[in-house]
Structures are given as structure tokens and as C-alpha cells.
C-alpha positions as CSV (number, residue, x, y, z in Angstrom):
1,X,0.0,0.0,0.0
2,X,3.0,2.4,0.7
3,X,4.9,1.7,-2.4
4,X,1.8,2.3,-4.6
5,X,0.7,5.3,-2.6
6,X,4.0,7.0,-3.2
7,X,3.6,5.9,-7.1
8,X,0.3,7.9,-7.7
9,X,1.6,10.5,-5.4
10,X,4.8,11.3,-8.1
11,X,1.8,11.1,-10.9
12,X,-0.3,13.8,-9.2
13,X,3.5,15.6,-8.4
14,X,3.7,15.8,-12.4
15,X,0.4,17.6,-13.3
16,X,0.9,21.3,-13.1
17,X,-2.6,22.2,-11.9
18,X,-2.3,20.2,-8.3
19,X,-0.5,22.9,-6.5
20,X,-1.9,25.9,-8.0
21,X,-5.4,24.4,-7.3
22,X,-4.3,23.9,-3.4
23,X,-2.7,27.5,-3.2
24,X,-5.7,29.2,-4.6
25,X,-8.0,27.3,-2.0
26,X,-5.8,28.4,0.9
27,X,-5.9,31.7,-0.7
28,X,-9.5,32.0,-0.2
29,X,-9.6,30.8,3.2
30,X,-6.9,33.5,3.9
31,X,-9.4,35.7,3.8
32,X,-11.6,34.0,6.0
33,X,-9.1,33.7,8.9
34,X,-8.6,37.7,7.9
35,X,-12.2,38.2,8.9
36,X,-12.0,35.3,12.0
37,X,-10.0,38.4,14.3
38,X,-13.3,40.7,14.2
39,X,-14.6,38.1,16.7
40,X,-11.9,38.1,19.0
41,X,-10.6,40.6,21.0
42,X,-7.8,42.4,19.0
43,X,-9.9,45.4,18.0
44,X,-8.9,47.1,21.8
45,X,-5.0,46.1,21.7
46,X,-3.9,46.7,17.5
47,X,-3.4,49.8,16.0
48,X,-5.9,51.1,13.2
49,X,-5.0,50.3,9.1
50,X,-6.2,52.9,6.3
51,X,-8.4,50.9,4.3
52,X,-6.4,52.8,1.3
53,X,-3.3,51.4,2.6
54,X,-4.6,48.2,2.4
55,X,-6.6,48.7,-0.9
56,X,-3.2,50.1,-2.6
57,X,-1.6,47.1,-1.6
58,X,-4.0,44.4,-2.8
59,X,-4.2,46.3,-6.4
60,X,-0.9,45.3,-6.9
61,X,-1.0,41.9,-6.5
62,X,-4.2,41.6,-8.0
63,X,-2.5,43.4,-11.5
64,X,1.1,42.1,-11.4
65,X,0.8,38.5,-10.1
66,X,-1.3,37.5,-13.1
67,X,1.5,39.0,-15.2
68,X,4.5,37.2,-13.7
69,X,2.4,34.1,-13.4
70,X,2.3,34.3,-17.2
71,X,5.5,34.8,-17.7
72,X,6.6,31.9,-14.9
73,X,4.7,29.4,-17.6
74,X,5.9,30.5,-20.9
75,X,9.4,30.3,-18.9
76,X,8.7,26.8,-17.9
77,X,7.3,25.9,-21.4
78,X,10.5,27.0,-22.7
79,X,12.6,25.0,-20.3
80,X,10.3,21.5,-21.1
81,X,11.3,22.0,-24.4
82,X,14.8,22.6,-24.2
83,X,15.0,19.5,-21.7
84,X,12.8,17.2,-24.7
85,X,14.9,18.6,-27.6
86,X,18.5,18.7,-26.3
87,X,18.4,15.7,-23.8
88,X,15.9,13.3,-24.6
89,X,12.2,13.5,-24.8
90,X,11.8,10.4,-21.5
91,X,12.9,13.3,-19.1
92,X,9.9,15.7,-20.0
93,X,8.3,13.7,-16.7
94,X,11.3,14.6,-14.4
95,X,11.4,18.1,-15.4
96,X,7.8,19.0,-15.3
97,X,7.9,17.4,-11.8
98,X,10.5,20.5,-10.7
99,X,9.4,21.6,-7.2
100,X,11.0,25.0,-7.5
101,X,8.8,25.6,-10.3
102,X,5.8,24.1,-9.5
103,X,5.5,26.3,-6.1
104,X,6.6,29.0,-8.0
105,X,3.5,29.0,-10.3
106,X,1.8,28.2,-7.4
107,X,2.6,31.0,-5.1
108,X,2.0,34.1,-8.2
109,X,-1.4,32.1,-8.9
110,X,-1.9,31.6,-5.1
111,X,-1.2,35.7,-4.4
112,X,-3.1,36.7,-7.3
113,X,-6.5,34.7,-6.1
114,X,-5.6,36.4,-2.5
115,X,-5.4,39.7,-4.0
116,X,-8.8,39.6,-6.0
117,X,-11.2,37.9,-3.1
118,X,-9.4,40.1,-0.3
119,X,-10.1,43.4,-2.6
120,X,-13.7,42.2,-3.4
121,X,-13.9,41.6,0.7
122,X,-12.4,45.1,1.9
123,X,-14.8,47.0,-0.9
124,X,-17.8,45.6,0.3
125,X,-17.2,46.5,3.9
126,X,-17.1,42.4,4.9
127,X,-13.8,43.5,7.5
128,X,-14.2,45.4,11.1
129,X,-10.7,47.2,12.9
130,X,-8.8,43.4,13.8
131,X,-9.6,42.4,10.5
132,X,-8.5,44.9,9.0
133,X,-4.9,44.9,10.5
134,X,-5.5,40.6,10.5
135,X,-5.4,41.8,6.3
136,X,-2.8,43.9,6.5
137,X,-0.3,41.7,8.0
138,X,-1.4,38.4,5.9
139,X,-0.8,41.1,3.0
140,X,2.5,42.0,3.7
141,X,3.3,38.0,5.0
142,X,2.0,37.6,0.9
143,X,4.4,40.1,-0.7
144,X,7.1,38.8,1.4
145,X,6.4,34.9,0.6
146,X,6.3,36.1,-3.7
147,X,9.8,38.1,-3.1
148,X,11.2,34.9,-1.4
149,X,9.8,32.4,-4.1
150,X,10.8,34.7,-7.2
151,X,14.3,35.3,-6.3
152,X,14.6,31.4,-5.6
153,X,12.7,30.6,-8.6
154,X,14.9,33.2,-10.8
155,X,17.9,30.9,-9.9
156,X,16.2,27.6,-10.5
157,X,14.8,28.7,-13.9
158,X,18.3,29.8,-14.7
159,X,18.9,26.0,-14.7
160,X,15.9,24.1,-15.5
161,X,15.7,22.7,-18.9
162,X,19.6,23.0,-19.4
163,X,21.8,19.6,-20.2
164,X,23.5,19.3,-16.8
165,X,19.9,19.8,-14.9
166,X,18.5,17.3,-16.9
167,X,21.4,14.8,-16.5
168,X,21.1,15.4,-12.5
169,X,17.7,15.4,-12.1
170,X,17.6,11.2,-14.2
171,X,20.3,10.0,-12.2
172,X,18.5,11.5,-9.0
173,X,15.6,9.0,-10.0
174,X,17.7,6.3,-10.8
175,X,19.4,6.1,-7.9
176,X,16.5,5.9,-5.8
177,X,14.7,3.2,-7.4
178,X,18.2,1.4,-7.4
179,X,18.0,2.3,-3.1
180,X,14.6,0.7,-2.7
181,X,15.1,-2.0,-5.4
182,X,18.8,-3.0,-3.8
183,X,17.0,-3.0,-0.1
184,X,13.9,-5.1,-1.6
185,X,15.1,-7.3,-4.5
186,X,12.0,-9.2,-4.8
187,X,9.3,-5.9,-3.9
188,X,8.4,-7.8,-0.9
189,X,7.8,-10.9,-2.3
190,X,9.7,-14.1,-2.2
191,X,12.1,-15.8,-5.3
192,X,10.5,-17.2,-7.9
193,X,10.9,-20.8,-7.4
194,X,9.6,-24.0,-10.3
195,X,5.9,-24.0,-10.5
196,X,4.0,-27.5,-10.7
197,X,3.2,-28.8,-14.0
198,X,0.0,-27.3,-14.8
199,X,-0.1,-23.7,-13.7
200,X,-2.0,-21.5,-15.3
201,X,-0.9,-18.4,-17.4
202,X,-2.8,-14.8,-16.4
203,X,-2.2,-12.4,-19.7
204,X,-3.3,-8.7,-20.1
205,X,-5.7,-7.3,-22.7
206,X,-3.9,-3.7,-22.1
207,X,-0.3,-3.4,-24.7
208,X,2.0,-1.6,-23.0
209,X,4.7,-1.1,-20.2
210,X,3.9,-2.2,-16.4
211,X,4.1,0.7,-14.0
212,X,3.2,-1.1,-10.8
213,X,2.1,-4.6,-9.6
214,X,0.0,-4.5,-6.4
215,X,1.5,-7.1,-4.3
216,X,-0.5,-6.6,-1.8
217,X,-3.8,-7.5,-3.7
218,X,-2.0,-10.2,-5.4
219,X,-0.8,-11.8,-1.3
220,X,-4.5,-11.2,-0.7
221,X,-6.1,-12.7,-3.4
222,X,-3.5,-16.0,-3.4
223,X,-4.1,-16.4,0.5
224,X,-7.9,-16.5,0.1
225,X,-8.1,-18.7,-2.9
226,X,-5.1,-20.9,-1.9
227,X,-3.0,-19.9,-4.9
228,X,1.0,-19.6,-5.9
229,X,1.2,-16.8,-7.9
230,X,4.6,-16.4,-10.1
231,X,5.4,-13.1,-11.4
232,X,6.9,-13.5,-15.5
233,X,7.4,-9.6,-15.5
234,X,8.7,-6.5,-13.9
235,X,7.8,-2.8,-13.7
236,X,9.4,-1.6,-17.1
237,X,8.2,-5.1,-19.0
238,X,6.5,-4.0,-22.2
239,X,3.2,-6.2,-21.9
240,X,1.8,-7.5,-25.4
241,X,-0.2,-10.0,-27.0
242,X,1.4,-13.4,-26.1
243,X,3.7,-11.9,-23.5
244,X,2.1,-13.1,-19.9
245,X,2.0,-11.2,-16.5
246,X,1.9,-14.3,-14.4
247,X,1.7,-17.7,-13.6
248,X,-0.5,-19.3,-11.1
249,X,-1.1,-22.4,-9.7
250,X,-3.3,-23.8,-6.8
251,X,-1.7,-25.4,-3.9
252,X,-1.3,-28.9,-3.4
253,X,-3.1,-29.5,-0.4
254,X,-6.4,-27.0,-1.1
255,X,-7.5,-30.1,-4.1
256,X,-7.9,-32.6,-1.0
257,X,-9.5,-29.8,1.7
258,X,-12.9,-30.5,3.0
259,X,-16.0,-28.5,1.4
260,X,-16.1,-26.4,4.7
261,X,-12.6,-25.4,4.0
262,X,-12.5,-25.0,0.3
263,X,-10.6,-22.7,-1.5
264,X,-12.6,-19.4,-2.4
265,X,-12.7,-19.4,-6.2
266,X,-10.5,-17.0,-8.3
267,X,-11.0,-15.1,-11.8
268,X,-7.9,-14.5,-14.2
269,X,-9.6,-10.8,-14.6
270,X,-8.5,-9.7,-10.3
271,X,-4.7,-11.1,-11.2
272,X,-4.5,-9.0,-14.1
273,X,-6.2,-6.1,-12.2
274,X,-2.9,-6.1,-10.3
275,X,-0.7,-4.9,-12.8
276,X,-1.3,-1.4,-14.3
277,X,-0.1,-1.0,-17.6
278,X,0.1,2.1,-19.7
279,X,1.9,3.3,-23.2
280,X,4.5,4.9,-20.9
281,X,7.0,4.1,-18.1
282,X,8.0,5.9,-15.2
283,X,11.0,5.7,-13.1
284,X,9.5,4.8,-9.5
285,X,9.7,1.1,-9.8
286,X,12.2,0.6,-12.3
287,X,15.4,1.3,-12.3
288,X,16.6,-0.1,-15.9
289,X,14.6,3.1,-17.3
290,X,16.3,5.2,-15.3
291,X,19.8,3.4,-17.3
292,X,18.1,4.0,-20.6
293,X,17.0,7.3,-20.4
294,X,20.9,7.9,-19.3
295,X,22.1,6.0,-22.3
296,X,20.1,7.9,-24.5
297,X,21.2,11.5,-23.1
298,X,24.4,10.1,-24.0
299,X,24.2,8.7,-27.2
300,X,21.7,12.2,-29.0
301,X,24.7,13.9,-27.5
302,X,27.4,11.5,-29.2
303,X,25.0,12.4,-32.9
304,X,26.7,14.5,-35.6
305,X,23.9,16.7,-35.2
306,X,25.0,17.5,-31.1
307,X,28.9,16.2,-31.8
308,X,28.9,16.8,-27.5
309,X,31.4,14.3,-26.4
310,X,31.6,16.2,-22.9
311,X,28.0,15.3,-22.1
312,X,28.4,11.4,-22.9
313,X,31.8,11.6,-20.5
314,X,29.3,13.4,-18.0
315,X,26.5,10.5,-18.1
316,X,30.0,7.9,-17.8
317,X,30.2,9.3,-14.9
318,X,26.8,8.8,-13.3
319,X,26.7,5.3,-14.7
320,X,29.4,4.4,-12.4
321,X,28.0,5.8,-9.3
322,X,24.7,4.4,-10.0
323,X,26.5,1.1,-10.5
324,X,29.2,1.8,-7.8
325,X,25.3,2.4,-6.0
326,X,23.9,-1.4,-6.7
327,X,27.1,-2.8,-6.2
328,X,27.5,-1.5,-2.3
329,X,26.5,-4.3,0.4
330,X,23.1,-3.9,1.7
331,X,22.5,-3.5,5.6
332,X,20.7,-5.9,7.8
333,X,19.0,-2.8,8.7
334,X,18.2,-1.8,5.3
335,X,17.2,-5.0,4.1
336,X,13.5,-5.6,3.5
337,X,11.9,-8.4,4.9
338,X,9.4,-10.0,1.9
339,X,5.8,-9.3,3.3
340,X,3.9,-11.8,0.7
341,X,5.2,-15.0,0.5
342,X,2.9,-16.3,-2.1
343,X,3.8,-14.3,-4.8
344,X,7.5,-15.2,-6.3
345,X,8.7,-11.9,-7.9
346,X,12.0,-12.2,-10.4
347,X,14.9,-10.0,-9.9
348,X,17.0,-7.7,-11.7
349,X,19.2,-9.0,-14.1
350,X,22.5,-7.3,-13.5
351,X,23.9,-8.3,-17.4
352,X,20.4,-6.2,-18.3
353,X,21.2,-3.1,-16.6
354,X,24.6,-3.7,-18.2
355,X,23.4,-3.5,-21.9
356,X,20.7,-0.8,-21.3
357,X,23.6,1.6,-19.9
358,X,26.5,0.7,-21.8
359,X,25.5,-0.5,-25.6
360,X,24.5,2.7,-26.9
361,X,27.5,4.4,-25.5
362,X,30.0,2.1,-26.6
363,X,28.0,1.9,-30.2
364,X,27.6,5.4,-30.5
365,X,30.7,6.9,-29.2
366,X,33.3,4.6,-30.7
367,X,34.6,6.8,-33.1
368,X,35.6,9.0,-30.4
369,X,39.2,8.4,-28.2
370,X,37.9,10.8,-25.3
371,X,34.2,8.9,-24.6
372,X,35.7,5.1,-25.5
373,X,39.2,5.6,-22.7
374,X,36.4,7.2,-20.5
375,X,34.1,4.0,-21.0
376,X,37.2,1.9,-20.5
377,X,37.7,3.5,-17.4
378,X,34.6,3.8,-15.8
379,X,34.3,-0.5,-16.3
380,X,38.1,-0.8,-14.6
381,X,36.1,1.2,-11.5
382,X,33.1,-1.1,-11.5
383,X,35.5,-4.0,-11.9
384,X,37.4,-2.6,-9.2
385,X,34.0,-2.8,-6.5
386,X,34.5,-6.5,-5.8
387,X,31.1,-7.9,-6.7
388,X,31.6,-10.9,-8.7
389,X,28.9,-10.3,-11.7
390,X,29.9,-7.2,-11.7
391,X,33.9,-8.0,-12.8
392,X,32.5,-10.3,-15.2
393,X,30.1,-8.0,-16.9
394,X,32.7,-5.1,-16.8
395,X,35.7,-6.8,-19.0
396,X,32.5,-8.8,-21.1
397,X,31.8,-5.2,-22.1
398,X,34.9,-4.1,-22.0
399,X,36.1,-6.4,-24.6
400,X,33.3,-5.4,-26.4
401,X,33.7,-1.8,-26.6
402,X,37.2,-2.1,-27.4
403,X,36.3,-3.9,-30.7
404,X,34.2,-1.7,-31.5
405,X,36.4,1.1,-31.3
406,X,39.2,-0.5,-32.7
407,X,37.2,-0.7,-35.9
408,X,35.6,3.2,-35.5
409,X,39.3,4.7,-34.7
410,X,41.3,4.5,-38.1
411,X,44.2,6.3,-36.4
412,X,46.5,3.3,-35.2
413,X,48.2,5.6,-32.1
414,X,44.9,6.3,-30.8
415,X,44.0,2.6,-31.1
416,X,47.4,1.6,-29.5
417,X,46.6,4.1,-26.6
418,X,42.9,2.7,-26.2
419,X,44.1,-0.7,-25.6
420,X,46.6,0.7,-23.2
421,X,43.6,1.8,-21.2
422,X,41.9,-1.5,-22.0
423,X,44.7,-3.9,-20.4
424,X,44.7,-2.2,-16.9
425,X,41.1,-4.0,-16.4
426,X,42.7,-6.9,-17.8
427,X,45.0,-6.6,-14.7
428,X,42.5,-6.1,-12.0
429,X,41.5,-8.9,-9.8
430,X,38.3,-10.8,-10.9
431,X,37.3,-13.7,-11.5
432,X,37.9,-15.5,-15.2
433,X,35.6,-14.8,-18.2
């Protein structure tokens, strides 16, 4: 329930309208508290406000927030697009997901609602003395709360949308879904284990990529109906015709139970029901998008169009610490302990995350000496961390970006020098490939 909680949380976290929405409520009710001191006893102890003072005040918020919020959008506009065109268009969800932004928007929309029901109030005689130094105050607390969030805003803007924003912001989200996916391997569940012959196959009539599986229902369903359910995909599988969700099959002992204690029966419609799949995927639950995205960044930046070798070295870079990330021993403390234990969930395949991150690079910058000693580098680090399947993966790929750019690099120095670099992972110790 957490984990899916948190999931349509980051959804509503991407629409735009959710915080404006909540600001201009509060807005409104700041009015209200406004009027709320008329019934107490601050009339006798505050000094008295010119209503012009106050008017004078709410006229401009009520005719320059509306300006500035305008301006706040067509600035964000222009920084979604940047991020789509320049990086790739899979980060338009991180970006649009910018708090700085979002309560920016929210606070000029927020102060111009304020300004326009206070000024309707105070014209139509709805405050007494309090409330009107209640208004004054929440005024000025209003003008100081737009100054504060504009000059944050102006510095955040400044970066939002740009290459080096857009790389942080995907290895931010890839490195916590690595966090929660290292901690809980199996997303609470248990390894998948052999099925008995017979087990039954549950497929989806939705095409598309699984965002989330509900375990929970899943534990719930298999406990009532006596079931061993078998996960065949992951968040991040792409779900089609002929590619199942799960398989299921009925425990050995509920065939032989009384009638008293029968299993309750079970439709292939409530399994499926678990997994919500959708055209796109999101980077909560699964950390090989996170990779991909990455590799992609990379690789439009490697294009003759871009020719920016700097950014591939860049995404190198947080490759490694992601991996470096995976690679680290897990806690006691940290570790998870699985919560459904009828539900058999696969885990990550480490060679996967592998050939998502590091193909396209090594395809696409192999012409170039800087990016292909960089990649040779970065995999004598991750061979360097000690985990087994790690070594072997990193001189597998090794070896494989080295031919490629062997045959990309028609210079023979610069091929002599790459395989200089090579030959120091060759020297690390791990175990045979």
C-alpha cells in the first residue's frame, strides 16, 4: 500500500494544476481567517490600518501576479522544451515534476487569487478594525512569501531545462529506485521458485509497459483462494499479446481440503487487475529506465547533429555511481523483509542493466578516443568494487567496446593508446571470463 501510494503521489507531483489548485483554496480561506479576528478581542489592543493602505496594496497583487504568473509558464514551457529537444524527450516527466517551479507557479497564482477575493472583501465592507490589521499583515506575509519564491525561482529557472539539470535530475531517480530496489530485491515478495506442471498463465488485454504490480492484492487474493502466484514480468516489462504477466497455480493440499474449507474461487480478470499497464513508463519502480534514459542523453549527445562528447563523458560518470550504488553491500537494517510470501517476484538482471547503460555508448561513441578511454575506465572502476557479476560483466563489455572502437578509430596511435587503457582492467583482480 506504501509503495503504490508513493507511485500515484509522483503522478499527481507531475500535473501542473495540483499545487496551484491547493494555493488558490488556501488563498481564499486567507481571507476568511482575515475576517476570523473581528470576533476576537484584537480590536482594543492593535493599531488602526487605512483601508487605502490596504486597498493600494491588494491592487498590486491583484494586476502584477497574473502578469509574472504568465510569464513563470511561458518560462517553464521554454525550459520542457529545451529538456525534450536537447536531452531526450523520457525526461519531460522529471522536469515537469520541478518543485522550485511548480511552487513557483503556485505562489504568483496563489497571491493573485488572494489579492482579488481580499479586494472584493475590503470593498464591500465584509472586514471590522482586527480584520483589518488581520489583512494587512497576511498582506505584507503575501508580498514577502512572492519576493522569497521569485528570487529562488529566478535561480532555479536559470537551470531548469539545461543539459547538466536534466542529466542530474535522471540520475537522482535512478538512484532511488536502485536504493529501494537493492533494499527489496523481490518488492516484498519471495524468489521465484519451479511451478508445478499445470499452472496456469494470467495475460493482459492492455499493450503496453507495467508501471506497478499491487502485491498486496496479489498476497491477498492467493491467500484467500489458496493460490502460488509467479510473477513473469517486472515494472518496465513491455506487456503484449502473447507476452504473460503471471503464472498461477493452486496449492497442493487446497485439491484434497474439506467442502467447509475449500478454497474461495479466483478469476484471471483480479490477477490482471494487479498490474497497471500504460503506453508509458516511469521511473518509481524501475530502475533499468532510469539506465536507458541515461544511455540515451548520452548517445543524442554523441550524434553529428550535437557532436557533444563532454555530455556522454558526464552521463559515464553517473553510470558508475549508480553502478558503484547497486554494487554496495546492503544493511541488515536496510534490508527488507518479503511481506507476501505467495507471490514469487524475479529480480533484476544485473547483465540487463549492463546492456541498457552501456551498448549505446559504446556503439555510438566509438569513433571518439575521449568517450571510449572514458568508458574503458569507468568499467576498470566497477570491476574494481568487488562484486563478482559485476567483474564479469565489466571486462565482457569491456572487450566489447574495445572492438568496436578499434574498428571506429582509423588512427592506429589512438587505437594503441585505447588498448593501453583496456589492459589495466585486464590486470584487476576478478574472477575468469
Amino acid at each position: 500500500m506504501h509503495d503504490r501510494l508513493r507511485f500515484f503521489l509522483n503522478r499527481i507531483g507531475e500535473r501542473l494544476w495540483v499545487k496551484p489548485l491547493l494555493n488558490c483554496v488556501l488563498s481564499v480561506l486567507w481571507v476568511y481567517v482575515a475576517k476570523l479576528a473581528d470576533y476576537t478581542g484584537l480590536a482594543a489592543l492593535v493599531p488602526s490600518i487605512s483601508r487605502g493602505s490596504i486597498e493600494t496594496l491588494l491592487s498590486i497583487i491583484s494586476s502584477s501576479m497574473l502578469v509574472i504568473a504568465t510569464f513563470a509558464v511561458a518560462s517553464m514551457v521554454s525550459a520542457y522544451a529545451s529538456a525534450s529537444t536537447t536531452a531526450t524527450p523520457r525526461t519531460f516527466a522529471l522536469v515537469i515534476a520541478d518543485d522550485s517551479s511548480q511552487n513557483a507557479l503556485s505562489a504568483f497564482i496563489g497571491a493573485f487569487i488572494f489579492g482579488i477575493v481580499a479586494l472584493i472583501a475590503l470593498k464591500n465592507g465584509y472586514f471590522g478594525k482586527a480584520g483589518y490589521f488581520a489583512l494587512f499583515i497576511l498582506t505584507l506575509l503575501v508580498f514577502a512569501i512572492v519576493i522569497i519564491t521569485f528570487v529562488r525561482w529566478v535561480d532555479s529557472i536559470a537551470r531548469l531545462g539545461r543539459m547538466g539539470s536534466t542529466v542530474h535530475k535522471a540520475e537522482k531517480a535512478t538512484a532511488t529506485a536502485l536504493r529501494r530496489r537493492r533494499c527489496s530485491p523481490t518488492l516484498g515478495g519471495i524468489a521465484v521458485a519451479p511451478l508445478a506442471p499445470g499452472a496456469q498463465t494470467v495475460f493482459s488485454d492492455d499493450i503496453g509497459y507495467v508501471q506497478i504490480v499491487d502485491l498486496a492484492a496479489l498476497q491477498t487474493l492467493a491467500e484467500k483462494s489458496r493460490l502460488r502466484i509467479s510473477l513473469t514480468c517486472l515494472p518496465g516489462s513491455f506487456i503484449g499479446p502473447g507476452r504473460p504477466l503471471a503464472q498461477v497455480v493452486p496449492d497442493a493440499a487446497s485439491a484434497a481440503a474439506p467442502p467447509d474449507n475449500a478454497a474461495a474461487p479466483w478469476d484471471v480478470a483480479e490477477i490482471a487487475a494487479a498490474f497497471r499497464v500504460l503506453p508509458e513508463r516511469t521511473f518509481d519502480e524501475d530502475p533499468r529506465f532510469g539506465l536507458i534514459v541515461l544511455a540515451e542523453i548520452a548517445s543524442r549527445a554523441l550524434s553529428p547533429a550535437v557532436n557533444d562528447p563532454g555530455t556522454a563523458i558526464d552521463v559515464i560518470g553517473s553510470l558508475v555511481r549508480l553502478f558503484a550504488l547497486w554494487a554496495a553491500p546492503v544493511g541488515d537494517d536496510e534490508r527488507s523483509t518479503p511481506q507476501f510470501d505467495r507471490v514469487g517476484v524475479p529480480e533484476l538482471a544485473l547483465r540487463d542493466m549492463f546492456d541498457d547503460a552501456f551498448n549505446p555508448i559504446a556503439r555510438d561513441g566509438a569513433a571518439n578516443l575521449e568517450v571510449a578511454t572514458r568508458l574503458q575506465k569507468a568499467f576498470e572502476s566497477l570491476a574494481a568494487t568487488g562484486q563478482g557479476e559485476m567483474q564479469r560483466l565489466s571486462l565482457e563489455h569491456s572487450l566489447r567496446a574495445l572492438g568496436r572502437a578499434e574498428q571506429e578509430l582509423h588512427f592506429e596511435p589512438d587505437r594503441v593508446r585505447l588498448r593501453q587503457v583496456a589492459d589495466r582492467l585486464r590486470r584487476v583482480d576478478s574472477p575468469p571470463y
